[in-house]
ZADO-1210 file (C-alpha; in nm, 4 decimals, padded with zeros to 6 digits):
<atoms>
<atom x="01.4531" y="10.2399" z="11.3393" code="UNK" pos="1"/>
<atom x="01.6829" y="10.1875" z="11.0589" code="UNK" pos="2"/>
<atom x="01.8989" y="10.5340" z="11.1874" code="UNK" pos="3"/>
<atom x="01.9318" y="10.3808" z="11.5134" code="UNK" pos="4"/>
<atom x="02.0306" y="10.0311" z="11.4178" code="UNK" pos="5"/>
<atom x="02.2809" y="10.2351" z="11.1861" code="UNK" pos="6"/>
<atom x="02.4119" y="10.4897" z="11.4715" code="UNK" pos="7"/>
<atom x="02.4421" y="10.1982" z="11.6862" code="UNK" pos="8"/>
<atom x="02.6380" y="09.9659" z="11.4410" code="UNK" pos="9"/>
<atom x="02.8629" y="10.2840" z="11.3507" code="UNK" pos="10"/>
<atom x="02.9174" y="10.3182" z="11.7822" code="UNK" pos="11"/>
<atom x="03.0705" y="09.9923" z="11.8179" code="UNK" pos="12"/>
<atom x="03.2789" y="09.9829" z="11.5171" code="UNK" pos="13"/>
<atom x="03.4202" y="10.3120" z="11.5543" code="UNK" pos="14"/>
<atom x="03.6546" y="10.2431" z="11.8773" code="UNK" pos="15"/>
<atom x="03.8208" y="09.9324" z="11.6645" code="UNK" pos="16"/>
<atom x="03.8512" y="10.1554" z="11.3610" code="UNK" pos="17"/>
<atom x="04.0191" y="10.4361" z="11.5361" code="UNK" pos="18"/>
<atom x="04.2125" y="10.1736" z="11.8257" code="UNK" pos="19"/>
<atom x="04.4652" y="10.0559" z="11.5871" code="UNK" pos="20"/>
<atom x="04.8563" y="10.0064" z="11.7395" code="UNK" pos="21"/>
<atom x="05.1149" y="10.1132" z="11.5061" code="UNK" pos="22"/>
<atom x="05.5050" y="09.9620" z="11.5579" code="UNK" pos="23"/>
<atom x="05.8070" y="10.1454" z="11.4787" code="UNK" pos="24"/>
<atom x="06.1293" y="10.0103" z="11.4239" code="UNK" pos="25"/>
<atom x="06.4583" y="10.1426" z="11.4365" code="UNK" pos="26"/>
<atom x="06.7500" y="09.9864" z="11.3128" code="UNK" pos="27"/>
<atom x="07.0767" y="10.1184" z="11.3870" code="UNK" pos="28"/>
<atom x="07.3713" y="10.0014" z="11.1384" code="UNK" pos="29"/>
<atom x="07.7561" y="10.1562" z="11.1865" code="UNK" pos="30"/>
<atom x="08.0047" y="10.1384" z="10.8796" code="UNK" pos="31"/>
<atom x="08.4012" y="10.0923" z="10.9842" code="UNK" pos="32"/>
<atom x="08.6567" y="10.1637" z="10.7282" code="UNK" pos="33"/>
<atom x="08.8831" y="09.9120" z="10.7168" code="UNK" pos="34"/>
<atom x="09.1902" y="10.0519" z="10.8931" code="UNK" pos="35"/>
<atom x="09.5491" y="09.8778" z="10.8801" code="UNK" pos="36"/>
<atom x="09.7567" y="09.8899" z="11.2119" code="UNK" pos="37"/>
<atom x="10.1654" y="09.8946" z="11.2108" code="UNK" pos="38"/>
<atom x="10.3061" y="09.8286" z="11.5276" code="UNK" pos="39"/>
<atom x="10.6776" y="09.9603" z="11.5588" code="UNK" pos="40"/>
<atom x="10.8928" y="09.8555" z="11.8476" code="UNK" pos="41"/>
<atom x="11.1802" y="10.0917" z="11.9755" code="UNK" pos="42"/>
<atom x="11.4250" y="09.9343" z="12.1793" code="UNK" pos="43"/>
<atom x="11.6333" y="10.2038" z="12.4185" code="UNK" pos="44"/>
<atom x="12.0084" y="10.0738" z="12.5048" code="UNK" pos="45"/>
<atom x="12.2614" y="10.2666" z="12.6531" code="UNK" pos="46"/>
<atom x="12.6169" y="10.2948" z="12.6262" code="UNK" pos="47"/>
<atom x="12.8668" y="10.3630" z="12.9742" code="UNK" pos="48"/>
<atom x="13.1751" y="10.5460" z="12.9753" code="UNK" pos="49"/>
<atom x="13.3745" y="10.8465" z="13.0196" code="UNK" pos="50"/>
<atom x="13.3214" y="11.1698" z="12.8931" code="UNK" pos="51"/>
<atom x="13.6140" y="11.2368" z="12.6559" code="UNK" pos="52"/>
<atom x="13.4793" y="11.5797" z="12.4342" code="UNK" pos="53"/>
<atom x="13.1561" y="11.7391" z="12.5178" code="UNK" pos="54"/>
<atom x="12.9624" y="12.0229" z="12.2758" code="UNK" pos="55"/>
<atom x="12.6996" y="12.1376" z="12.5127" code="UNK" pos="56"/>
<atom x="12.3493" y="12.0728" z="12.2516" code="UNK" pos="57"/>
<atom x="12.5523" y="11.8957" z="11.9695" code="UNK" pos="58"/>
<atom x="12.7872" y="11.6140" z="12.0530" code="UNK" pos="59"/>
<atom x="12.9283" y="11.4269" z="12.3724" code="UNK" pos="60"/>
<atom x="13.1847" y="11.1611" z="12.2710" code="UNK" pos="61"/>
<atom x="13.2134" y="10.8651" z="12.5459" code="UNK" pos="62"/>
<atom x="13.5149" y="10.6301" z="12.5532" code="UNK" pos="63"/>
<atom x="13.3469" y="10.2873" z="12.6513" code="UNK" pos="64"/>
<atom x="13.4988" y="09.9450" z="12.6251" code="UNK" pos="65"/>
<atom x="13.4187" y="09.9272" z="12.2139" code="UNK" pos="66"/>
<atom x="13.6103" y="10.2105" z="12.1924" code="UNK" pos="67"/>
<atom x="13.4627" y="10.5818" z="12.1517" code="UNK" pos="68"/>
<atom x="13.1408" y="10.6460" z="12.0343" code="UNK" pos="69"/>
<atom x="12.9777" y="10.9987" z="11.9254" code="UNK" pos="70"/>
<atom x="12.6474" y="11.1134" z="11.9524" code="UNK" pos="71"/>
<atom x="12.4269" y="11.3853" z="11.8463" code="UNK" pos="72"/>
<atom x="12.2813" y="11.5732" z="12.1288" code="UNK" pos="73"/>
<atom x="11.9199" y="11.7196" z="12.0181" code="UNK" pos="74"/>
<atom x="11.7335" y="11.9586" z="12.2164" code="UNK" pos="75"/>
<atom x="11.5315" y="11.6550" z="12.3565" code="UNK" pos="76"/>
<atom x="11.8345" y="11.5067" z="12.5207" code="UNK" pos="77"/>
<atom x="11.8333" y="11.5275" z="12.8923" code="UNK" pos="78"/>
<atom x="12.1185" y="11.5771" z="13.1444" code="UNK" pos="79"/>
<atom x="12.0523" y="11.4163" z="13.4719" code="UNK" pos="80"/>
<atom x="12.2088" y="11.2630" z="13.7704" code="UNK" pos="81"/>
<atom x="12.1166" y="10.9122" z="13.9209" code="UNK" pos="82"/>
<atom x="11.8492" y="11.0757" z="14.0964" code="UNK" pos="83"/>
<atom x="11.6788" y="11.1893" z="13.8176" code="UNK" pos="84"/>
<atom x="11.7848" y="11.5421" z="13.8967" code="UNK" pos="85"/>
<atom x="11.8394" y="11.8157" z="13.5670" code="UNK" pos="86"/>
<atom x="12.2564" y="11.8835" z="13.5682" code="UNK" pos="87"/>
<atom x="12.2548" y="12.2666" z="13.5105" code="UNK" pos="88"/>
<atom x="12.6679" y="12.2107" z="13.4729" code="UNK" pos="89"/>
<atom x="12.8088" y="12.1081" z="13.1327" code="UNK" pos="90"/>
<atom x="12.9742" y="11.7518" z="13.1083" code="UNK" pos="91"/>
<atom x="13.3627" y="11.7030" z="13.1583" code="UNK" pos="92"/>
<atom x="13.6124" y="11.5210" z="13.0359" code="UNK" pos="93"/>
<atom x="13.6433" y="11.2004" z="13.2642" code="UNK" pos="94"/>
<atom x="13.3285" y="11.2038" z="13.4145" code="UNK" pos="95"/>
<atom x="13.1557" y="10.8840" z="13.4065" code="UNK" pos="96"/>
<atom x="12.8440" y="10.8708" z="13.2403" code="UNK" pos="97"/>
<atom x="12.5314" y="10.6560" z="13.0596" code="UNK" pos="98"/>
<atom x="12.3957" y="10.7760" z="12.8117" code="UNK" pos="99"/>
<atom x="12.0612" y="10.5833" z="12.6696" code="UNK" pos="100"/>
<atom x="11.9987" y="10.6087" z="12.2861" code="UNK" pos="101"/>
<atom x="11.7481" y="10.4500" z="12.0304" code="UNK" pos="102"/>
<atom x="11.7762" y="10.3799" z="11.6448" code="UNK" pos="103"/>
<atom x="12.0394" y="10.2361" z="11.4630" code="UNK" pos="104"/>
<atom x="12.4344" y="10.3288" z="11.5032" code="UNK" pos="105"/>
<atom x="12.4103" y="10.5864" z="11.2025" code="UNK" pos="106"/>
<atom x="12.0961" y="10.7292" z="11.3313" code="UNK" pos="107"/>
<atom x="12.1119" y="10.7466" z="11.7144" code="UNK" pos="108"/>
<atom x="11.8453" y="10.9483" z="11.8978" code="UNK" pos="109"/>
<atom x="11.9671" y="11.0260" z="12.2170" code="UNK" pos="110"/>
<atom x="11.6981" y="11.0263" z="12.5203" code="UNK" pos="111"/>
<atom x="11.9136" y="11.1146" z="12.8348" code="UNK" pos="112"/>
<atom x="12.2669" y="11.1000" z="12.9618" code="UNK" pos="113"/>
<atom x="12.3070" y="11.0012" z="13.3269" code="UNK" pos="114"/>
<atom x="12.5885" y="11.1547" z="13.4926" code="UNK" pos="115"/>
<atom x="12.6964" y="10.8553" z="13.7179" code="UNK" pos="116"/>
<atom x="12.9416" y="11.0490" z="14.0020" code="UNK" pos="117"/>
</atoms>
């Protein structure tokens, strides 16, 4: 009698022994290095004139009403017309042109010319 009072007892315990829940948790944590930002601001302005010399890839000198200015022609530098149209033909003295820079008078970065007529 004892055994079966004993099997019987072990019976119902075992289901809450084995029925036990476990939790996992996961915590998720992401490090930023501090970064620091610098903003610079370019400002594009353009000078209009006429052509007076012209070095196809170096210089084009415009005569505008401060007087003439030079600039460096890099290989960025585009020719175009008012249409936005590539001018395959070099510049010439008197045409009438635009040509739109950035940076400071001694270090002028040309962007594009505009060949006006």
């Amino acid at each position: 009698m004892k055994r079966i009072i004993i099997a019987l007892v072990c019976a119902l315990v075992t289901p809450f022994a084995f029925a036990q829940t476990s939790t996992t948790t996961t915590e998720q944590t992401t490090a930023t290095e501090p970064t620091t930002t610098t903003e610079t601001t370019t400002t594009t302005t353009y000078t209009a004139g006429t052509v007076t010399t012209y070095e196809p890839g170096k210089t084009v000198v415009v005569r505008s009403d401060q007087g003439p200015v030079s600039f460096a022609l890099g290989t960025a530098a585009r020719v175009v017309d008012t249409a936005g149209k590539v001018v395959t033909a070099p510049l010439r003295a008197g045409q009438k042109v635009r040509v739109y820079y950035t940076g400071p008078e001694e270090r002028r970065v040309v962007e594009r010319v505009i060949v006006e007529d």
